[in-house]
N, C-alpha and C positions, 0 to 999 in steps of 0.2 A: 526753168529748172536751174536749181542751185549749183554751179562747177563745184568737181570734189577737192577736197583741201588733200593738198601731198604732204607723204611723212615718210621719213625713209626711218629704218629701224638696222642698225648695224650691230651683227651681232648675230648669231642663230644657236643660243646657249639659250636656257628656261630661260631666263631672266628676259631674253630678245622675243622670244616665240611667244611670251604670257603675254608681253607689248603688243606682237602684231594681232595675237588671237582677240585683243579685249577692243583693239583698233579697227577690229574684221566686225565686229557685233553691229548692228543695228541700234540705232539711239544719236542724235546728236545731227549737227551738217555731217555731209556724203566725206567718208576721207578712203583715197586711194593712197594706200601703202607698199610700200616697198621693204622688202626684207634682206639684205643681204648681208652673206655670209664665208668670209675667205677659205672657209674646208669645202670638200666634198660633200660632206654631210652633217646633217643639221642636230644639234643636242650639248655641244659644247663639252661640259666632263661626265655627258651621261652620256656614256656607250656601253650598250652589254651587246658581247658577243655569245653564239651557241654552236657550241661543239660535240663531238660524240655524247653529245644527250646534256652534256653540260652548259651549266646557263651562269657564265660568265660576268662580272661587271669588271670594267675597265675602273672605273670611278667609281662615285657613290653607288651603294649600294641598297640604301634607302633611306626614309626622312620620316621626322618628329610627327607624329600625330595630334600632338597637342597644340600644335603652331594649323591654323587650319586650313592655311591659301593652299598646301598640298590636297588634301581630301575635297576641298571644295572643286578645286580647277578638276582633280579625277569624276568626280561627280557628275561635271557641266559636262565631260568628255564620254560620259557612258563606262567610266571603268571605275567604277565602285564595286563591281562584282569582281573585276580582278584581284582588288585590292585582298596582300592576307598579311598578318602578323607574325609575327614570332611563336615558336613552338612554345607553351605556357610549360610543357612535363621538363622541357632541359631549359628553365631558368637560371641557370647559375655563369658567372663572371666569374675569373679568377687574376688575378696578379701576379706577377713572378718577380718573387721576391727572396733576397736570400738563399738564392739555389732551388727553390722549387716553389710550384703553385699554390699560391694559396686564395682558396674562394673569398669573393667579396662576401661579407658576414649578413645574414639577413635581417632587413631594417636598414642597410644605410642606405643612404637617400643622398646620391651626388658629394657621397664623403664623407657626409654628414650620419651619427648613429641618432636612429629614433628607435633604436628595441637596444634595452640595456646587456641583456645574458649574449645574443650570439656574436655582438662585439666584442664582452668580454674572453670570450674562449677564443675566439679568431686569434691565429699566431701571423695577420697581416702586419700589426703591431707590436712594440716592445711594451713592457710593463711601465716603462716611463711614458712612452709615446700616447700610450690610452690616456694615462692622469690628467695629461697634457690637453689631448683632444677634449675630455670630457670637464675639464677646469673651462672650457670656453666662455659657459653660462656666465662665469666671472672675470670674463676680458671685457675691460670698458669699451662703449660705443668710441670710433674716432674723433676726435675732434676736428680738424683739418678739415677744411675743404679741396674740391677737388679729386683729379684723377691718382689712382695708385696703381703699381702694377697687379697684375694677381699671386706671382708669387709673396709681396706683400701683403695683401691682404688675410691672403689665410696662413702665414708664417705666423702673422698677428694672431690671429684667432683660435687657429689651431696646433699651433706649433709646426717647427723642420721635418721633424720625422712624417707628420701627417699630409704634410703638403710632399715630400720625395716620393715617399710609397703609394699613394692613396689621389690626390687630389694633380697633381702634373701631371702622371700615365691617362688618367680619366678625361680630364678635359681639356689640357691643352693639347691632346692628341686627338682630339676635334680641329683645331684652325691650326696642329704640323709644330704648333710655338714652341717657343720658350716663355715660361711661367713668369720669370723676371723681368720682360718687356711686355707682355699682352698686358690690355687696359683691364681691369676685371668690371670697368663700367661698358663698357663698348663689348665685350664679352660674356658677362655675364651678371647683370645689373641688379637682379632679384637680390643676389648676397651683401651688397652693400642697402639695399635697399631694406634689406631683414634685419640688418644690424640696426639701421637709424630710426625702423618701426619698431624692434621689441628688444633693442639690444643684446641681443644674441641668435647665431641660426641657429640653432640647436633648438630652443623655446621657439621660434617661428615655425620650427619644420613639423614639432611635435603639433604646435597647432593648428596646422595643413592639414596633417597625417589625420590629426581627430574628426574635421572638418572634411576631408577627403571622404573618411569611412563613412560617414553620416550621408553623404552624398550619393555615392557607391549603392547604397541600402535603398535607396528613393530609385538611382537611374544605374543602371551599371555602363563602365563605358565598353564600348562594343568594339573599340581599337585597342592594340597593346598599344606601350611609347612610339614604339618604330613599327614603320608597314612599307611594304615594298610590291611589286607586282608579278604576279605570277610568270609570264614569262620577264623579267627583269625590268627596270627604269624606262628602257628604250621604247617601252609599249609608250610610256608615258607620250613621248619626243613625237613618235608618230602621232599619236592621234591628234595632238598639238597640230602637227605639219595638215592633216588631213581635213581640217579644220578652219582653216588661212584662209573663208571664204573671201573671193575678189583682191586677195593681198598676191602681190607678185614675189617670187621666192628666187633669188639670185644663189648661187652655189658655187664656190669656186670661184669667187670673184672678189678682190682684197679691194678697199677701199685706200687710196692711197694720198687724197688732200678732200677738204672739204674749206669753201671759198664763199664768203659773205656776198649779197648780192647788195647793190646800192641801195639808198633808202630805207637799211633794216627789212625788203622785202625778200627775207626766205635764204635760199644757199643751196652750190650746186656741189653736189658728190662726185668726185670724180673715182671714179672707176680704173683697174687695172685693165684692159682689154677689155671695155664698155663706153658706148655713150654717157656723158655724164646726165645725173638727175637731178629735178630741180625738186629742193623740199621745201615747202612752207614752216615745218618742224621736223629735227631730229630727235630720235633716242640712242644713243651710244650705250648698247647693251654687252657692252669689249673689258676686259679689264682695264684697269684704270690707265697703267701706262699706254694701251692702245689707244685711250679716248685722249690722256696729254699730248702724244704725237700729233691727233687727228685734229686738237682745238689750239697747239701751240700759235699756230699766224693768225689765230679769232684772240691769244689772249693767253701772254706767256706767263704771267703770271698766275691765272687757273692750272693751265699745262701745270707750272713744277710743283702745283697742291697735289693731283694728281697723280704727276712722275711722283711723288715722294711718298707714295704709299708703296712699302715693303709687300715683297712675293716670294714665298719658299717654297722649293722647287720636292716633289713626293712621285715615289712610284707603288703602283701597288703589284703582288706578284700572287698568282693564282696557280693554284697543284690539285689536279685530283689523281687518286689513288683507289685502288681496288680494295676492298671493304676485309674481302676475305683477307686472316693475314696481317690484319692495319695492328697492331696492338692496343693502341692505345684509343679507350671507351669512346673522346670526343660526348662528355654528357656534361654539354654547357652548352655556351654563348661563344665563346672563346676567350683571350687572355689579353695584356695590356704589359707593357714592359715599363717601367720605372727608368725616367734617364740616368737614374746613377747607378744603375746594373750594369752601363756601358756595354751593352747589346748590340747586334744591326736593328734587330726589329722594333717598331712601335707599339705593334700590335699585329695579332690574327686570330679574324674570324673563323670561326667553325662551320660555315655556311650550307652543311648540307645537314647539320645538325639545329642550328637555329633557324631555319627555314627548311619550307616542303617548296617540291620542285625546282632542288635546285643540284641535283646530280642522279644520273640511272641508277636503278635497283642494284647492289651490289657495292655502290660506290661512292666515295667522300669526296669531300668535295673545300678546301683551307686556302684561304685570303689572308695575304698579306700585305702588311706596310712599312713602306721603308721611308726615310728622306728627312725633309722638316727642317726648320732654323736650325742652323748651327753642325746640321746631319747629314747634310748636301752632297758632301763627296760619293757616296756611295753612288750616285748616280752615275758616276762619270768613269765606273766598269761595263762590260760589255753584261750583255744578258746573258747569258752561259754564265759568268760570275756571281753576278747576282740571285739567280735560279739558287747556285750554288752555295753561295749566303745565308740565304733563307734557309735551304735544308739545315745547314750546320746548328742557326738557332733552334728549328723546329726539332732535330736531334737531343740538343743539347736541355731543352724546355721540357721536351712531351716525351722524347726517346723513340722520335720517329727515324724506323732508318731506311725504310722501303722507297722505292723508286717509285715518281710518280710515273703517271702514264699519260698525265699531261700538263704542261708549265706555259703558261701564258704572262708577260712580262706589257705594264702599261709604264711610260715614262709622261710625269706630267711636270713641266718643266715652267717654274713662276706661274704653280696654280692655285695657292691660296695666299689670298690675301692677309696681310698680318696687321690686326688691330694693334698698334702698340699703342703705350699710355700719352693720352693727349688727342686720341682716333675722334673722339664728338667734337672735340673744338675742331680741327682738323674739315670735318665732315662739316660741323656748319660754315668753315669759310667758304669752303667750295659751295655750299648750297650759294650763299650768298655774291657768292662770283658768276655762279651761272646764271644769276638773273639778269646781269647783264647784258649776255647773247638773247634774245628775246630768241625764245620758240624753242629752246636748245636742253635737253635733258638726258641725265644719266642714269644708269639701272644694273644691277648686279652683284656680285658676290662682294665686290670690295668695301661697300658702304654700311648696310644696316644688318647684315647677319647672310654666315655662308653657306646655310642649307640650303634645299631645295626649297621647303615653302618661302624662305626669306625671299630665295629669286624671285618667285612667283608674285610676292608682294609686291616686292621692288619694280617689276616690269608691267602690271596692272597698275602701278600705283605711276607711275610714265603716261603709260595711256590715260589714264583721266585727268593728268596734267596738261598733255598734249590738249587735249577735246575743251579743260578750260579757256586753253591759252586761245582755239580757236572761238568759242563762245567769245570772246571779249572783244572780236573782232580784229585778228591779229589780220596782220599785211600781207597779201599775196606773192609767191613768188612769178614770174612773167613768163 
């Protein structure tokens, strides 16, 4: 009988758990793995807490349907039936702008308008601002090669006004950024990629949108964009953990050097108050700076690729409130703040209005975000202040002045990773560095995209590197 090949997996965030689960499967030589993970508890920034009836997320709060490693892993997990989407009756976003809300117009499509009339009547824009956007048709393809930032590229395309108002609250309020250093290739590649195929997004998106509806007609899709789980993400994290068949789950245990063994055969983990472990292959499922620490004496020069990937530090803040009383409708999505409103908030969701089950009968249920490049101070008040923060915007936005009855405050301290421009070159030296260490791979939010399904790629797609590496006959550790 074949001895089982060891793999230690560091890390108990999706990105670590998708590794140990696809490393737990049947297929391939025998591999006994190991999971460890420096907290208490396993899931990394997916924690949902529940309280008097309320169903809490610390972090994310849910992931893209259209990226499909999310619904697939739910799938293979038995919670396809948890899975629910978004309320289709309160579709509406708004933006706050100029002193009050104003709904995202319908037809725009990530900023982009593909219906001409409810653009035009939207007061999200000035009468120059529209001209502007809708002149895009006629902004030449770039010529340059190469990375640009994203506030570049749609300054280009769409004008200032469009990209303040409209395009920074939306999407660099996904990866916490700043518009003027995120890659818009490493963040969001379809838009450069739309310019160099039809020169124009506008003309790409309308020709999606045609193509989309013809589609729609034939199949409809049975997901909205975003789906999340009935009782919150953390069903997710569990069934993950529940799942670990024959993988060893360490908890509470930092990993504190990791030591090449002679011969290229394998390396031992050394543990904080543990026996060390001997792996044949790693996956360093940590954010980056934790795996530069952990690979700096294997190879300082990977380490500072690594160390030099940027982390902005966000919190998010959670209030429910008694229904009766509340003034204000809450019939949307919720709203997105503009950086140059000079707000504390980034954004808050509506969460018991764009989702079912997610506050008791009577009561609402508003998520908050704070923090981000450049936004960071706000951190560094106590939660009592904070709490207090967030009311003052949510006063000041919605004209909410009622007391909540319950304030839950999450600090996540260098939790997203920041693509800035140059992030692929960046990513492929590292790829290329890490071939070096034979057996030795990385997985997670900082590399190829920071949602949840991205994790899930990123840490399946570990595992079938792993299982090559041993297919090839890598070296035993002793």
């Amino acid at each position: 009988m074949t001895a089982a090949r060891t793999v230690v997996v560091v890390g108990g965030g999706i990105a670590g758990l998708s590794a140990a689960y696809a490393l737990s499967q049947p297929g391939g030589p025998p591999v006994a793995c190991t999971l460890v993970e420096a907290e208490s508890r396993l899931g990394g920034k997916i924690l949902t807490e529940q309280a008097a009836g309320f169903v809490i997320e610390g972090g994310p709060d849910s992931f893209l349907s259209q990226k499909p490693w999310g619904i697939e892993l739910c799938r293979k997990l038995g919670l396809e039936d948890r899975l629910i989407g978004t309320n289709p009756e309160r579709r509406r976003t708004f933006v706050y702008s100029r002193g009050r809300l104003e709904e995202l117009p319908e037809g725009l499509a990530l900023g982009f308008p593909t219906r001409l009339g409810p653009f035009l009547r939207s007061g999200l824009l000035s009468w120059p601002g529209k001209l502007r956007l809708g002149a895009e048709v006629f902004v030449p393809r770039r010529r340059e090669e190469g990375d640009e930032s994203l506030g570049e590229f749609f300054r280009r395309r769409l004008g200032g006004e469009a990209l303040e108002r409209i395009i920074e609250p939306l999407m660099t309020g996904i990866y916490a950024g700043d518009a003027e250093q995120l890659s818009i290739r490493a963040t969001f590649p379809r838009f450069p990629e739309m310019e160099r195929e039809h020169g124009s997004i506008v003309r790409s998106m309308l020709a999606a949108r045609r193509k989309h509806r013809a589609s729609e007609k034939r199949e409809p899709s049975r997901w909205t964009p975003f789906v999340t789980l009935q009782g919150g993400l953390s069903e997710l994290v569990k069934a993950l953990a529940g799942r670990l068949s024959g993988v060893t789950v360490c908890t509470g245990r930092r990993v504190r050097a990791i030591r090449a063994r002679g011969g290229g055969a394998g390396y031992d983990v050394l543990l904080e108050g543990g026996a060390p472990l001997a792996a044949d292959a790693l996956v360093l499922a940590t954010p980056a700076f934790g795996a530069a620490g952990l690979l700096e004496p294997l190879d300082a020069t990977l380490a500072g690729m690594l160390g030099g990937i940027p982390y902005a530090s966000t919190a998010t803040v959670t209030l429910g409130y008694r229904r009766e009383g509340f003034r204000h409708s809450l019939d949307g999505y919720g709203f997105v703040i503009p950086r140059i409103e000079g707000r504390a908030l980034l954004a808050s969701t509506w969460s018991s209005s764009k989702w079912d089950h997610r506050a008791p009968d009577g009561s609402v249920l508003i998520r908050s975000y704070l923090g981000g490049a450049g936004r960071e101070a706000v951190l560094e008040r106590s939660d009592e202040e904070v709490v207090e923060l967030v009311r003052a915007d949510l006063r000041h936005v919605m004209g909410v002045t009622e007391e909540p009855v319950l304030a839950r405050v999450f600090r996540w301290p260098r939790a997203m990773p920041q693509y800035l421009v140059g992030h692929l070159d960046r990513l492929a030296a590292i790829d290329a560095r890490l071939a070096r260490l034979p057996g030795v791979y990385v997985a997670g939010a900082a590399y190829r995209g920071v949602g949840i399904p991205d994790c899930i790629r990123d840490g399946l797609g570990a595992a079938e590197r792993v299982r090559a590496y041993f297919d090839k006959g890598a070296p035993r550790s002793l």
